[in-house]
N, C-alpha and C positions, 0 to 999 in steps of 0.2 A: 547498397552494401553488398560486399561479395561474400559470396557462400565460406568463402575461407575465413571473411575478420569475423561474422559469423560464428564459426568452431570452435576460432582460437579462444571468444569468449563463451563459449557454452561448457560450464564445468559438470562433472556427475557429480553422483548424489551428496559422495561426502564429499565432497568440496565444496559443493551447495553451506553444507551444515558445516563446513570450520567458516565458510564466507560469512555464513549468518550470527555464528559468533564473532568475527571480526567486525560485522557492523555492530552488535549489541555494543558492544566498548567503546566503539566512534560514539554512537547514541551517549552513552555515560560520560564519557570526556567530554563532548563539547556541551551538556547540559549542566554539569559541572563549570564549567569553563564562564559561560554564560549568565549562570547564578538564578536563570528561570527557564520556563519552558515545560511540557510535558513528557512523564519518562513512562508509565507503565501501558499508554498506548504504541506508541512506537517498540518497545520492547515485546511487546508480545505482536506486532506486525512484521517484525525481521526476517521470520521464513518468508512467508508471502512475496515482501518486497525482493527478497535473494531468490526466489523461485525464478520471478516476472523478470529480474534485469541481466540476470547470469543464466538463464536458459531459456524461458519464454518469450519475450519480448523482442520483434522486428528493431534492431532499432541500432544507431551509427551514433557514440559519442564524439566524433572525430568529426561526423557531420550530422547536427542534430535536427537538422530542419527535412533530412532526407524524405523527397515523395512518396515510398513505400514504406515509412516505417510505420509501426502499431500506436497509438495515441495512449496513455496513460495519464489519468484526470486523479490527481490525491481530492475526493471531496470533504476529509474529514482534515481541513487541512490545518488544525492545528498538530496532529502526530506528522508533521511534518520532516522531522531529525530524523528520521530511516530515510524517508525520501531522500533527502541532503547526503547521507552514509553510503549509499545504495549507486546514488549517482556519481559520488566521489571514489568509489572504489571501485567503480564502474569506466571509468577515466572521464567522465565530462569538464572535473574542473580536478584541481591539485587536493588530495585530500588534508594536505596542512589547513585548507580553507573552512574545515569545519570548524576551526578554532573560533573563527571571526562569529557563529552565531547568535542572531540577534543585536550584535554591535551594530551602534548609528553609524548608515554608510552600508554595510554588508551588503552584498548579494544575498546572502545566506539571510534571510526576515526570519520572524515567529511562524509565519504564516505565508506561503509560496504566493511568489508575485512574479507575472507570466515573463513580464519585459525586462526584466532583472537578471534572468540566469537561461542562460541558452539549456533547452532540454526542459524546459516546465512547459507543459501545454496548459496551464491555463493559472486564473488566481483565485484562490479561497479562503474565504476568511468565511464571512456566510454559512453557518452549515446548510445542508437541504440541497443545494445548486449543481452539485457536480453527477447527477444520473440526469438532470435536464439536458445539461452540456453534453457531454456524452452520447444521449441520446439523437441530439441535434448532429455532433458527428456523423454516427452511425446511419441516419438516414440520408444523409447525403452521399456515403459511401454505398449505401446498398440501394439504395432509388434512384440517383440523381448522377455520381459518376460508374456505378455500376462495376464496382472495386471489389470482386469477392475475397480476395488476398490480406487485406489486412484488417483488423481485429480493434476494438474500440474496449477498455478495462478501466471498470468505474469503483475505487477503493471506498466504500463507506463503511461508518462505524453503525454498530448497533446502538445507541444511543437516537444518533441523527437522524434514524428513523424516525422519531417522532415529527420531525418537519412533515409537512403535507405535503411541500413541491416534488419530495422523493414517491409519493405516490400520485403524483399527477405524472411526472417521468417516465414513472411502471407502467401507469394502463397508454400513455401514450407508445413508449415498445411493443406494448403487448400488443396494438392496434395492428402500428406495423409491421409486425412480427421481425423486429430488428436482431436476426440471427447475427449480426457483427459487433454486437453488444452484449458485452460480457461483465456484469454485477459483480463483488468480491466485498462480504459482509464480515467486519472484523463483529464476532459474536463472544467479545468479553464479557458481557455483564457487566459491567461498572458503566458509567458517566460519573460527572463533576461531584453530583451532590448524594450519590449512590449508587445501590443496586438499581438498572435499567428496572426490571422487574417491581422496586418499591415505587421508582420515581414516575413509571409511564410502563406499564405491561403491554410486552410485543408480545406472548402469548403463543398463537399458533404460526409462530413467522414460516415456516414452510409451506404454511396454509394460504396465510396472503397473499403470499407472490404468486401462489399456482392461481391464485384468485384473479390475478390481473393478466396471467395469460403466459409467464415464465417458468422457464425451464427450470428445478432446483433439486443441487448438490448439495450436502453436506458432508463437511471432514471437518476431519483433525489438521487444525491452521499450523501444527507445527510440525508435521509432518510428510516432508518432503516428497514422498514418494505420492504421495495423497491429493497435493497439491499438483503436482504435474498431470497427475491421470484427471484429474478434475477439469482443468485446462484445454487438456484434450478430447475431454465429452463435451467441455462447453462448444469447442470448436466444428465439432461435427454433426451438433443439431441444426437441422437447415431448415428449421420451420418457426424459429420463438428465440426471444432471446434469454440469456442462462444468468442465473445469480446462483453464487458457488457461498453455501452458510460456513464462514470457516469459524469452529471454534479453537477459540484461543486463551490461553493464560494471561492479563494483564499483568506486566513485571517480567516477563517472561525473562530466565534466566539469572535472576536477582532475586532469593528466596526472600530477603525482608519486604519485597514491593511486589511481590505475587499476590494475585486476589485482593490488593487492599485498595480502596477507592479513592483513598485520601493522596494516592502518588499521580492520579491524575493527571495533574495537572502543579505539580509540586518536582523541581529538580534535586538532584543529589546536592549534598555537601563533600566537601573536600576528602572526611573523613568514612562515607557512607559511597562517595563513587571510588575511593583506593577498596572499600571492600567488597564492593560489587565488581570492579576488576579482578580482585582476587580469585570468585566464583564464576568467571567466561577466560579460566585460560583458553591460548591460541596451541596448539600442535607444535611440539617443537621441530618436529622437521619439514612443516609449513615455514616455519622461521627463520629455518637455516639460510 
């Protein structure tokens, strides 16, 4: 990819944040549209995802298979619908195509399937599996082809911490001090059946990670300027690899579905995604 398609895609900050409202809406349309799926993960992941595709991320939707580009692994991959928003507004596919989610036949699945959509590096259904993956990148790029240039970005939720294979991943980075691996912990509190805290207490999570030998950040997941500078410390530690604790709002952006556990994994209605549009208007002279 040349330094210029590059640019052209690299927005600032507030265009960052009207892009992150423009995905929250594709999120609510096509989970609407769809009549299942989960909203208040992806909802509260849309900075993150608009951080990684519109400024951080190596990466050519024009050519997605490109040698140098950055790998990005969704492990938590039912909040999937940002991914699909993120990359369609991104240009990898038409973004009318969100429509099609979860339809028999789609590209667009519940849960991203590698061989299906050019631009997925990998398939998750599983949770637990995508900081192994990942990791498995990562070592090949920093042991084996000896690639310091591009960067390996593992999305998990806090919830799927509970998996073991996520801490067999950690002390396995930690080992190799996999500096081209870079962690990205959605820190909502919620899962399926509650509060992360009532169902399985992560506790001292800044603790355990430094425990198996990583590097760790904490921010504000919805705050752009926080999220970049994060990116950038993870990118310059050259001895360990970095897990960045983003805390975030579930719902984000949709005041009835903030904080509430039960949207989970629960899409809007007809009537419930016209009023959650109503609260992410766009700029209107983004519009014009």
């Amino acid at each position: 990819m040349h330094s210029d398609v590059a640019q052209a895609r690299s927005l600032n900050t507030s265009e960052l944040e009207e892009m992150a409202t423009r995905i929250r809406r594709s999120i609510v349309e096509m989970l609407e549209k769809a009549g299942s799926g989960h909203s208040a993960g992806p909802l509260g992941m849309a900075d993150i995802l608009t951080a990684l595709y519109f400024r951080i991320l190596r990466h050519d939707p024009q050519n997605p298979d490109w040698d140098e580009r950055d790998i990005f692994l969704l492990s938590n991959g039912h909040t999937v619908p940002v991914l699909y928003a993120a990359m369609a507004h991104s240009g990898y596919f038409p973004v009318e195509e969100l429509d099609t989610l979860r339809r028999f036949g789609s590209r667009l699945q519940g849960h991203p399937e590698r061989t299906s959509l050019p631009g997925l590096e990998s398939t998750s259904g599983p949770l637990g599996s995508g900081l192994s993956q990942g990791a498995g990148y990562a070592h090949v790029l920093q042991h084996i082809d000896r690639d310091p240039h591009r960067f390996v970005y593992v999305m998990m939720g806090d919830g799927e911490l509970n998996e073991g294979n996520i801490w067999e991943a950690a002390m396995y980075a930690g080992k190799y001090r996999l500096r081209q691996l870079i962690g990205i912990v959605d820190r909502n509190y919620i899962q399926i059946d509650g509060s992360t805290e009532e169902v399985m207490p992560l506790e001292d999570l800044r603790g355990k990670w430094e425990s198996f030998g990583w590097h760790v950040l904490e921010i504000d997941g919805h705050s752009m300027q926080a999220i970049l500078d994060a990116v950038g410390t993870a990118k310059a530690v050259s001895h360990k690899p970095t897990v960045i604790i983003a805390h975030t709002v579930p719902g984000k952006g949709v005041p009835f579905m903030e904080y509430d556990h039960r949207w989970h994994g629960k899409p809007p209605n007809r009537a419930e995604a016209e009023e959650a549009l109503a609260g992410l208007p766009l700029d209107a002279k983004a519009e014009a």
